[in-house]
Steps between C-alpha positions, in 0.01 A plus 500: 500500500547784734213691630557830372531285151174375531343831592628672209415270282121520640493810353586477142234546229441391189255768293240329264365744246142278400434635181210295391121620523428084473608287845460234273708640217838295407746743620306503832544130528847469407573753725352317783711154396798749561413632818392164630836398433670813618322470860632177514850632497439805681226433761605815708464739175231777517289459144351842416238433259414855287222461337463753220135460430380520911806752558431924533731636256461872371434622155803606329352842456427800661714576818700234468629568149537834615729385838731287234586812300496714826743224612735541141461901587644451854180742544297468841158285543193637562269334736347285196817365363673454806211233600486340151860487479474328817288213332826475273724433851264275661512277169871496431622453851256183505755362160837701679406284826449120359859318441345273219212602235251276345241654192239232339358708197302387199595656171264741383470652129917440440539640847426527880164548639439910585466383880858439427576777338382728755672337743823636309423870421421526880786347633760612220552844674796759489688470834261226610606159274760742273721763503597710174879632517590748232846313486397179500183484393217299667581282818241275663472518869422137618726259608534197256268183596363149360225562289292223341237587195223221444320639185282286317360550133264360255791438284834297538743698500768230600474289187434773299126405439377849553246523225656854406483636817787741674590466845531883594483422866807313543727744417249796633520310837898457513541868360265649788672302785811552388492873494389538847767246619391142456712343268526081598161426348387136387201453291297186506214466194215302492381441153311425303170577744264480160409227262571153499524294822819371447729775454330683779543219771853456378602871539368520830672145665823674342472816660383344878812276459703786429297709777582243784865494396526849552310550798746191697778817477325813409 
C-alpha cells in the first residue's frame, strides 16, 4: 500500500456513542466484542469513545433553546446563544467528522436513556445537522455513513418474547438519524438481559456472533 494510503487511513475514526451508566452492563460488553474485532481489521483507525455519562453536554434550555429558534428566525445571537450554540457545533462536528458510527444503548422505559436523548435535541439543530427548505421540506446536512445500533433489553424482541413490551427506540433511533442524514443503519439486539439463564446466555452468544461478523467489514 502506498504511503499516502496508509496515512489517510491513520486518520479515520470510528465515533462510539457509550450510552450505558453500567461498564459492566450488556450493551457495554457487546460493544467491546465488536470493537475488539473491529481493531483487528482496522488497527490504524482512531476509536473516539463519547461517553455520555462523563461527557459536558448543555441543558436543552435557556440560551440554547433560544439560539435554535434564533437560528429558524435567521435572527442574530447574542453573546449567550452564540456560546451555547457553540456547544451544539462542537458536538455535531465530533459525529460530521467520524466515517463510521458505533452507539451501545440499553433500552430504557420502551425507549432510549435521556443521556441519549439529549444528545439528539443538542445536535439536531437548524443549519447545523438540518436544513428546512420551504420547497422541499426538511433536508439533513450530513453526509451518509455506517452506523451500527447495539441496544439491549430486558425483553426479546427477536423471537417475539417481549412480555408486552414495545420497542419505541428502534424506530425512534432510525427516525432521528435518518433525518439529519444517516440513513445505512444496522441494529444488533441483545435479549433477553432478564430472567432465566438460558435465554439470556443464548441471546447474547447470538448477538457477539453477529457483532464479530460485522465488525470483519464494517
Amino acid at each position: 500500500m502506498p504511503s499516502s494510503e496508509r496515512w489517510d487511513e491513520r486518520w479515520l475514526k470510528l465515533l462510539h456513542l457509550s450510552c450505558s451508566p453500567r461498564p459492566d452492563s450488556e450493551s457495554s460488553a457487546g460493544a467491546r466484542v465488536f470493537l475488539d474485532g473491529f481493531r483487528q481489521m482496522r488497527p490504524d483507525w482512531d476509536i473516539d469513545v463519547m461517553d455520555l455519562w462523563r461527557e459536558r453536554m448543555p441543558e436543552f434550555a435557556g440560551p440554547i433553546v433560544e439560539a435554535k429558534y434564533a437560528r429558524m428566525k435567521a435572527e442574530a445571537f447574542d453573546d449567550a446563544q452564540r456560546d451555547s450554540f457553540a456547544e451544539a457545533e462542537r458536538m455535531a462536528t465530533r459525529l460530521s467528522l467520524a466515517e463510521r458510527v458505533l452507539i451501545s444503548t440499553p433500552m430504557w422505559n420502551f425507549g432510549i436513556p435521556y443521556k441519549l436523548k439529549q444528545w439528539f435535541d443538542i445536535i439536531v439543530q437548524p443549519g447545523l445537522t438540518f436544513r428546512y427548505d420551504p420547497a422541499s421540506g426538511y433536508l439533513p446536512l450530513l453526509k451518509d455513513r455506517p452506523t451500527l445500533v447495539i441496544l439491549a433489553s430486558g425483553s426479546d424482541f427477536v423471537t417475539g418474547m417481549n412480555r408486552g413490551r414495545t420497542d419505541m427506540a428502534t424506530p425512534y433511533l432510525r427516525e432521528a438519524l435518518r433525518f439529519i442524514g444517516i440513513s445505512d443503519v444496522r441494529f444488533v439486539p441483545i435479549g433477553p438481559t432478564t430472567g432465566p439463564a438460558d435465554p439470556i446466555l443464548a441471546a447474547r452468544e447470538t448477538a457477539y456472533r453477529r457483532l464479530r461478523e460485522i465488525a470483519t467489514w464494517f
